[in-house]
N, C-alpha and C positions, 0 to 999 in steps of 0.2 A: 624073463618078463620084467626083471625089475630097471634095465635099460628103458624101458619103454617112457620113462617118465622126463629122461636125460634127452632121447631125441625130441621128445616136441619143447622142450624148452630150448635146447640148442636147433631148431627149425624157427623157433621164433625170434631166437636174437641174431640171427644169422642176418639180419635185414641192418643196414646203416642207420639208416631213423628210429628203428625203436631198439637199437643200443643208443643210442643219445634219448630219446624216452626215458629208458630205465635207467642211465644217469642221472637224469633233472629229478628225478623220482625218489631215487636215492638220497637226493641233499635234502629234499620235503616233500611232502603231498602236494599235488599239485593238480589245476583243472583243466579242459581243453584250450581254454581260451589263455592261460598260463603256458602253456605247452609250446601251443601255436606259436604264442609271444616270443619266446626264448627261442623255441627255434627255428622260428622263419619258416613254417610251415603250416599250409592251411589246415582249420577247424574239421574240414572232413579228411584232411592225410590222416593227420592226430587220431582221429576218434576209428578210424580204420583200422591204424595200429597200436591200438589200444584193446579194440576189440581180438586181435590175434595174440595180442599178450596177456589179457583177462584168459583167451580159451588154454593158452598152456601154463594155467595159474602163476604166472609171474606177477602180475599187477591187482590189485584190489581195487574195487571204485566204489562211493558211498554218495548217496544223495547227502547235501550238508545244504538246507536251503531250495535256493533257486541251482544251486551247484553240484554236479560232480566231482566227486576228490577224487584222484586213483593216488596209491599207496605202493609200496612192494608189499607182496605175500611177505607177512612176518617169518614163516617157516623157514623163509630162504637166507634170513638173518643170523641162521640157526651158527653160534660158532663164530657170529664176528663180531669185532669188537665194537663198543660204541663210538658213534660218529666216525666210522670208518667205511669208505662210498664202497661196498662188496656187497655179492649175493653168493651165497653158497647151496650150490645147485645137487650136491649131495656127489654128484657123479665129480662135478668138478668146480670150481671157483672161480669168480671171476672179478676181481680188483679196478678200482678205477683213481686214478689221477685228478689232476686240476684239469688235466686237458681233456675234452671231450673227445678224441681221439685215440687215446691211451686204452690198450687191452692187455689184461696180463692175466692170465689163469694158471690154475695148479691143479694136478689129479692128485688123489689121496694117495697116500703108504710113503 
């Protein structure tokens, strides 16, 4: 059972656009209309995969205003260094570059 938490996170980043999501995310909080902006992608893609990454708690969102902020789950921080673009998904890690393209993970031991 304790798998179970590793595939719907890795079911959700499995998708091109919301690994570049959870990069711009990573650098700051950011809002649909932010999203969109950066990456050439409409306000309803965005907020589609956003909603898939909220349900495998990857992403946080907060009303701030008239605004939505989404966030990374702090949890997934757990183990990385400050200002270093990663999520640590427990089962495994995932690294990120200057390049929006760039994947690099590691399993534990």
């Amino acid at each position: 059972m304790a798998k179970l938490p590793c595939i719907s996170y890795l079911k959700a980043l499995a998708d091109e656009s919301r690994w570049q999501i959870v990069r711009a995310v990573l650098e700051r909080p950011r809002t649909v209309n932010e999203l969109a902006e950066a990456l050439g992608v409409s306000q309803y893609n965005i907020s589609k995969h956003l909603r898939i990454l909220r349900a495998a708690d990857i992403i946080e969102s907060e009303r701030q205003g008239k605004h939505i902020v989404s966030r990374i789950n702090p949890r997934l921080r757990n183990d990385v260094k400050e200002g270093e673009l990663a999520i640590n998904l427990g089962c495994c890690r995932f690294s990120f570059d200057d390049s929006p393209d760039f994947r690099a993970f590691s399993l534990p031991g």
